[in-house]
C-alpha positions as CSV (number, residue, x, y, z in Angstrom):
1,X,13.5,-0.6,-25.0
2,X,13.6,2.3,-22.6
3,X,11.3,4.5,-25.0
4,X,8.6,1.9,-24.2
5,X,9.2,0.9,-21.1
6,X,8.5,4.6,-20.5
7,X,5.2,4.7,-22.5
8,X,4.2,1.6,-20.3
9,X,4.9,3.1,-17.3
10,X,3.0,7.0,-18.5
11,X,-0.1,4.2,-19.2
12,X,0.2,2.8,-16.1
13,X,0.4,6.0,-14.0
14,X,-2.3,7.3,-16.4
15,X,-5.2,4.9,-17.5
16,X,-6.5,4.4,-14.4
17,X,-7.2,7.9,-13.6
18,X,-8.4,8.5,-17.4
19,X,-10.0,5.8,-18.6
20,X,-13.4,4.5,-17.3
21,X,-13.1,0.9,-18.2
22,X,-9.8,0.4,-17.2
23,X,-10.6,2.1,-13.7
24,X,-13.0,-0.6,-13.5
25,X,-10.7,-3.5,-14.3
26,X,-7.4,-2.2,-13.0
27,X,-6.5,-5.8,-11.3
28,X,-6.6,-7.0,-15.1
29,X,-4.8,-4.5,-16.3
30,X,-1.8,-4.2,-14.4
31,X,-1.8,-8.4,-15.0
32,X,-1.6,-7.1,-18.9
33,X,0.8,-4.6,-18.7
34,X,2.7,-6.4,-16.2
35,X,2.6,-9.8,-18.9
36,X,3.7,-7.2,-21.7
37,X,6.4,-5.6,-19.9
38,X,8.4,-8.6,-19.0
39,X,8.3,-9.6,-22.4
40,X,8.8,-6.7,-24.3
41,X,12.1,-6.1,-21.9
42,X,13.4,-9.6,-22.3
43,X,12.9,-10.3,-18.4
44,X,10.3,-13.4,-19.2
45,X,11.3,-16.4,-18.2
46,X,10.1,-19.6,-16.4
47,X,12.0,-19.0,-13.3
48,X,10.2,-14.9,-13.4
49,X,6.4,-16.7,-14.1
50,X,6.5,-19.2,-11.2
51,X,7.9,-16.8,-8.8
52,X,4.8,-14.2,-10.2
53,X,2.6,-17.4,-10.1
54,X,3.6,-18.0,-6.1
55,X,4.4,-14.3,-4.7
56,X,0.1,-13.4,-4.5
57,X,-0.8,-17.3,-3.0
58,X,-0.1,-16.0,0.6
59,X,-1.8,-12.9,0.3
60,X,-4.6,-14.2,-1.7
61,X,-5.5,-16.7,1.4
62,X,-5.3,-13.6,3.9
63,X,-7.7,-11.9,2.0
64,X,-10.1,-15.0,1.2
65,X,-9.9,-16.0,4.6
66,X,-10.2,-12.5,6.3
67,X,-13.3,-11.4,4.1
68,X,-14.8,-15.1,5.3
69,X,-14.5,-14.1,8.7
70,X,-15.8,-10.8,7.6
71,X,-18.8,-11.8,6.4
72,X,-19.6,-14.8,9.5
73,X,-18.5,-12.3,12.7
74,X,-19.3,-9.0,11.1
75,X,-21.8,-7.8,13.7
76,X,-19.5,-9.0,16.6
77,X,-16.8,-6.5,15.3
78,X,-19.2,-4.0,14.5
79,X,-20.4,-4.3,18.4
80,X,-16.6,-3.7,19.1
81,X,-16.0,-0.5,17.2
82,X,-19.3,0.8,18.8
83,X,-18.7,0.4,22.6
84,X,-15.0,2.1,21.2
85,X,-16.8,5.0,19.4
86,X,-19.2,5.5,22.7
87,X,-16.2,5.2,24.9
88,X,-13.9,8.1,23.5
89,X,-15.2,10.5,21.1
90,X,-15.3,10.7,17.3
91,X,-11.9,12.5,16.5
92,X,-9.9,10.8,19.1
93,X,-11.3,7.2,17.7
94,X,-10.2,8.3,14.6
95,X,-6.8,9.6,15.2
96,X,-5.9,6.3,17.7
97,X,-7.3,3.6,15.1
98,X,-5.3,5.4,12.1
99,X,-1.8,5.4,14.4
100,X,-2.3,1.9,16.0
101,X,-2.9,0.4,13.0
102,X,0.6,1.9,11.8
103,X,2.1,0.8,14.9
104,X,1.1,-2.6,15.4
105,X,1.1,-3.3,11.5
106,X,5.6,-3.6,12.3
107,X,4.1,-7.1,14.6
108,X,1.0,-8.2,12.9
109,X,2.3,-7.6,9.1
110,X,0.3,-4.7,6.6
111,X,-1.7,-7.2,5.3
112,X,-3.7,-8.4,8.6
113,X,-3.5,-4.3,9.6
114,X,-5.9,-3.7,6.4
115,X,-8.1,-6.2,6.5
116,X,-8.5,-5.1,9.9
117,X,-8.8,-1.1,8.6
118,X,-11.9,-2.9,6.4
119,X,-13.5,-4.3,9.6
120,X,-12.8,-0.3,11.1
121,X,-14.1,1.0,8.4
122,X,-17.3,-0.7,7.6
123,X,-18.7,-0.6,11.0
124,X,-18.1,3.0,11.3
125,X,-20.3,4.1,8.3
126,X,-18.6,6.7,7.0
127,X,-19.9,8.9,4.2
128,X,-17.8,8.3,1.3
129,X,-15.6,11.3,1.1
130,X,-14.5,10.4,5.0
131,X,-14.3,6.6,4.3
132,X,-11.4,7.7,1.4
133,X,-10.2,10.0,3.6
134,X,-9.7,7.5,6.1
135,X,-8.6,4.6,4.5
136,X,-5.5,6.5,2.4
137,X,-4.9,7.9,4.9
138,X,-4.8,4.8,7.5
139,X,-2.6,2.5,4.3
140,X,-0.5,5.9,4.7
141,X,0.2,4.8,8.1
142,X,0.2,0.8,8.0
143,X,2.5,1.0,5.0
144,X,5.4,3.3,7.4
145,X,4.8,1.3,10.3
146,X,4.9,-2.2,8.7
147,X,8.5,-1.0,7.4
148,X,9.9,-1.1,11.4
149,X,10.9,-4.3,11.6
150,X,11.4,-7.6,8.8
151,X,7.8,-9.2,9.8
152,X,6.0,-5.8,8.7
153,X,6.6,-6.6,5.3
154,X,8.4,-7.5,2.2
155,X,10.5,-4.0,1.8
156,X,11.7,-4.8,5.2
157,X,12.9,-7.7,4.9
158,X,14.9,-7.3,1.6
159,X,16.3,-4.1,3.2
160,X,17.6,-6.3,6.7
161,X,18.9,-9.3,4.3
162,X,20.7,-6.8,1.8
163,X,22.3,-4.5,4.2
164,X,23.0,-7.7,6.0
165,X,21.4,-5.7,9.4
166,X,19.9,-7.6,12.4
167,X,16.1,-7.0,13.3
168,X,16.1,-4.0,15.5
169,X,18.3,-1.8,12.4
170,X,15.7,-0.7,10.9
171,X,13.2,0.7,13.8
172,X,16.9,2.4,15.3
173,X,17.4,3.9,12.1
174,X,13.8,5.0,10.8
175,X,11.8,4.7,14.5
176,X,12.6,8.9,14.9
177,X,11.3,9.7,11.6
178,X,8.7,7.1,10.8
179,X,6.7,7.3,14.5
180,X,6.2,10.7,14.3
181,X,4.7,10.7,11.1
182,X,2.0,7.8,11.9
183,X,0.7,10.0,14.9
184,X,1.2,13.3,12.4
185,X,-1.3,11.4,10.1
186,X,-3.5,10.1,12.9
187,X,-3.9,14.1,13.2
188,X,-4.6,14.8,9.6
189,X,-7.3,11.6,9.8
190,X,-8.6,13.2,13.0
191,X,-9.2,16.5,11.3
192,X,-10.2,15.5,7.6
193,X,-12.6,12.6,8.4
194,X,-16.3,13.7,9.6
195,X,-18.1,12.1,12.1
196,X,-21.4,10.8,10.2
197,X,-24.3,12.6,10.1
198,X,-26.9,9.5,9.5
199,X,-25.7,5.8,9.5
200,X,-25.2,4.1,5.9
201,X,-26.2,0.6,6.1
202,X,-25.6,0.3,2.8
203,X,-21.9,-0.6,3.6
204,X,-22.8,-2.7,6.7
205,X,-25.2,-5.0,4.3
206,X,-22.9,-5.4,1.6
207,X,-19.8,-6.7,4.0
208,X,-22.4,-9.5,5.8
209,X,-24.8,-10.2,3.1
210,X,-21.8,-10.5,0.4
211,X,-22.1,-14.0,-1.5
212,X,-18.8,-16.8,-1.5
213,X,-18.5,-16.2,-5.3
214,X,-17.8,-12.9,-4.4
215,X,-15.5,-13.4,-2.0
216,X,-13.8,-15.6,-4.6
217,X,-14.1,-13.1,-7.1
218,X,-11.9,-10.7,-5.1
219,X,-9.3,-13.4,-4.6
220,X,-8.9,-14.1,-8.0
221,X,-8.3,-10.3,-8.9
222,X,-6.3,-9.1,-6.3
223,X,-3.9,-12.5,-6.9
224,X,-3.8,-11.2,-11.0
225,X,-3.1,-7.3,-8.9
226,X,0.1,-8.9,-7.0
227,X,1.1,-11.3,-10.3
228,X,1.1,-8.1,-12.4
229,X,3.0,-5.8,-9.9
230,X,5.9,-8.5,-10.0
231,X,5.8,-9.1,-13.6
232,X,6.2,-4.8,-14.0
233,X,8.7,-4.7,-11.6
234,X,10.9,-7.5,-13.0
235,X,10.3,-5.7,-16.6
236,X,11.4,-2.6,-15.1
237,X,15.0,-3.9,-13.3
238,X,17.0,-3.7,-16.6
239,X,16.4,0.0,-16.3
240,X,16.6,0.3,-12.4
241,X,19.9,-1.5,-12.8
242,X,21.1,0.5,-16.0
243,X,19.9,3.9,-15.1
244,X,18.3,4.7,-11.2
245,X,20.7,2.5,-8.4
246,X,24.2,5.1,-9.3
247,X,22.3,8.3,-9.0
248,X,23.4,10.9,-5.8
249,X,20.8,10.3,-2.8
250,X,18.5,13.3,-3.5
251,X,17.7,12.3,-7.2
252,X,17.1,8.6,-6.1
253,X,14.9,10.3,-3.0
254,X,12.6,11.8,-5.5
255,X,13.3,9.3,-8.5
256,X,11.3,6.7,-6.2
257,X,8.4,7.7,-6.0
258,X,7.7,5.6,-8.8
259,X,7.0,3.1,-6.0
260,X,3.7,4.7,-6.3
261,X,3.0,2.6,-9.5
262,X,5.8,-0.5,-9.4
263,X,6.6,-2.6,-6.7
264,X,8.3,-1.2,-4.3
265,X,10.3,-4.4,-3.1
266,X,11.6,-4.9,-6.6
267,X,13.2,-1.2,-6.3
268,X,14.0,-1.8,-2.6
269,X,15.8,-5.3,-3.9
270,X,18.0,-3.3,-6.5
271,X,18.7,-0.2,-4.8
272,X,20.0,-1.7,-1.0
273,X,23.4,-2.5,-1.0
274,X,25.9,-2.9,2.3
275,X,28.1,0.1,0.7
276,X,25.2,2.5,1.5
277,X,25.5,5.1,4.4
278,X,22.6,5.7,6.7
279,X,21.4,8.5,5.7
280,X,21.0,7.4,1.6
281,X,19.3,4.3,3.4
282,X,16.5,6.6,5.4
283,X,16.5,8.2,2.0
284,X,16.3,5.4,-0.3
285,X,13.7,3.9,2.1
286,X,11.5,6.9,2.7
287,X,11.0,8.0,-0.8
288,X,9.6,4.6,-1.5
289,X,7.3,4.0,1.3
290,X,6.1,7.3,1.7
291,X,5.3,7.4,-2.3
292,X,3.5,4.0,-1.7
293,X,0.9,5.5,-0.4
294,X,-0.1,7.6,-3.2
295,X,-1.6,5.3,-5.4
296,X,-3.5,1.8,-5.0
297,X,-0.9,-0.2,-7.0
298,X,2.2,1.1,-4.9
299,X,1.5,-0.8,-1.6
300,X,-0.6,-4.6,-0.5
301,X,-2.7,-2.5,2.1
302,X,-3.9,-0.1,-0.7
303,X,-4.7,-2.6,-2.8
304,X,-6.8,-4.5,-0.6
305,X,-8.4,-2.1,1.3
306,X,-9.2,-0.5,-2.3
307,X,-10.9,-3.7,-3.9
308,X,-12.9,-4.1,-0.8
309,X,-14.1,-1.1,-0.5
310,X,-14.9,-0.3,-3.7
311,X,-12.8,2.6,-3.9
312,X,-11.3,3.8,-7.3
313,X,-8.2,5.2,-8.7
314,X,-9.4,8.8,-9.1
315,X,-10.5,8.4,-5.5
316,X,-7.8,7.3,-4.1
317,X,-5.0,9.8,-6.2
318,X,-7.4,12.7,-5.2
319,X,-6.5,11.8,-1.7
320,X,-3.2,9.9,-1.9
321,X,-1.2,12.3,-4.3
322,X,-1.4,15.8,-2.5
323,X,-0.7,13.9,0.7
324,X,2.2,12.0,-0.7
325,X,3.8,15.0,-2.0
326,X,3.5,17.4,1.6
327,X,5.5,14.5,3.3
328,X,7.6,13.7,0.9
329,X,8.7,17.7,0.6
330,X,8.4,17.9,4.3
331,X,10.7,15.1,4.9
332,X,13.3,15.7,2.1
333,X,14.2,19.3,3.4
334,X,14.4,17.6,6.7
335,X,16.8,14.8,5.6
336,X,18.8,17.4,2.8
């Protein structure tokens, strides 16, 4: 079982970034491999499908509902970002939208935060090497931020209820660390991402002239997205459990980062336990949400901001990866 569950995960990691067609249907392929893997590992069961079934529902009606509004006040957002961009210039817009997004993301949850990045995004028409830039880079930060407190997002939560921690524990214990970073990658975002030379309307027309079969389209693949990460995570736990939750902090530190394929609450639910010391708890913590980032399928904002933007797997590794692994060797030699 572990032989294959390791040639699931290598396709995983790898198809995407490989293979054309599967780049284009990678909401329907993690679904697949996510259906195969909790078979194949013996997790299946009706109590794994109808949680599978009902963890995307709530996400799925953000993102319906968001790109709705999307598409009916689209010019009165776009008037928004403008009188910003005129107000302060280019790079400090940039840098301030990238770290407010990671800080407010803790109250308003990761999932409004990048559906908010699209609205950012689309009304500053970006070329697309910035527009990547700027979005990994932004899901970077939304994904640390929303970690401060339960109501960011799921990680959080499981952490709080399995340390048995009240609400403030986590933005005490990761605050020093994690608020640095968001303005460190405001920085990066403020450097990398290039004011644009001409406008391209071509994203402005396709957010406010985008059809409601569309919209539903995008629903229906980012739900089959969320139902496939739980299925692979649950068909991965046997192993977590067996294998990954007794090794010493730094191994689990860089053992995580397979967050940047799997769910990273499924890892965060077997891994937390009350026995653990702070500092395997930063550690534990930080080598998943940093590795989140890397790829679309390790966090919710990467996946939506991903589908909604059209951006692709190659795109978003050729970003994510080399940026995962600075702060992830930049943080472990500060933590070991």
């Amino acid at each position: 079982m572990v032989f294959w569950l390791l040639i699931v995960f290598l396709f995983v990691l790898l198809l995407p970034l490989k293979v054309k067609i599967v780049e284009n249907n990678i909401e329907l392929f993690i679904f697949i491999m996510g259906m195969i893997t909790a078979i194949s590992s013996g997790s299946w069961s009706r109590e794994l499908f109808l949680k599978a079934a009902s963890d995307p529902i709530g996400i799925t009606i953000a993102v319906i509902l968001a790109s709705l509004l999307l598409k009916w006040f689209h010019r009165g957002i776009d008037r928004c970002i403008n009188r910003l961009l005129r107000a302060l210039s280019f790079k400090w817009c940039v840098a301030l939208t990238v770290i407010t997004l990671g800080l407010v993301s803790s109250i308003i949850t990761a999932i409004i935060a990048s559906l908010l990045l699209v609205a950012i995004v689309t009304s500053m028409r970006l070329d697309t090497k910035s527009t990547v830039r700027y979005v990994v880079l932004s899901c970077f930060s939304i994904g640390l931020g929303a970690s401060l407190t339960p109501v960011g997002e799921p990680v959080a939560t499981i952490a709080i209820n399995k340390l048995g921690e009240d609400f403030f524990y986590l933005i005490n214990l990761l605050g020093p660390i994690i608020i640095p970073l968001i303005t460190l990658l405001g920085i990066v975002a403020a450097i990398l991402v290039k004011k644009p030379k001409h406008e391209h309307q071509f994203r402005e027309a396709h957010i406010s002239n985008e059809t409601y079969e569309e919209i539903l389209y995008r629903g229906i693949k980012i739900y089959l997205f969320v139902m496939g990460l739980t299925l692979l995570g649950s068909g991965f736990k046997p192993v977590i459990d067996l294998y990954i939750i007794h090794l010493n902090t730094p191994l689990l530190y860089w053992i995580n980062t397979v967050s940047a394929v799997l769910d990273n609450a499924t890892l965060a639910a077997a891994e937390m336990s009350p026995q653990m010391g702070d500092q395997k708890v930063i550690a534990v913590l930080l080598g998943l949400l940093i590795s989140g980032g890397m790829l679309i399928p390790g966090n919710i904002p990467n996946i939506i901001a991903a589908n909604k933007l059209g951006i692709t797997s190659k795109e978003w590794a050729n970003v994510g990866v080399p940026i995962g692994l600075v702060i992830l060797v930049i943080i472990f030699a500060f933590l070991f």
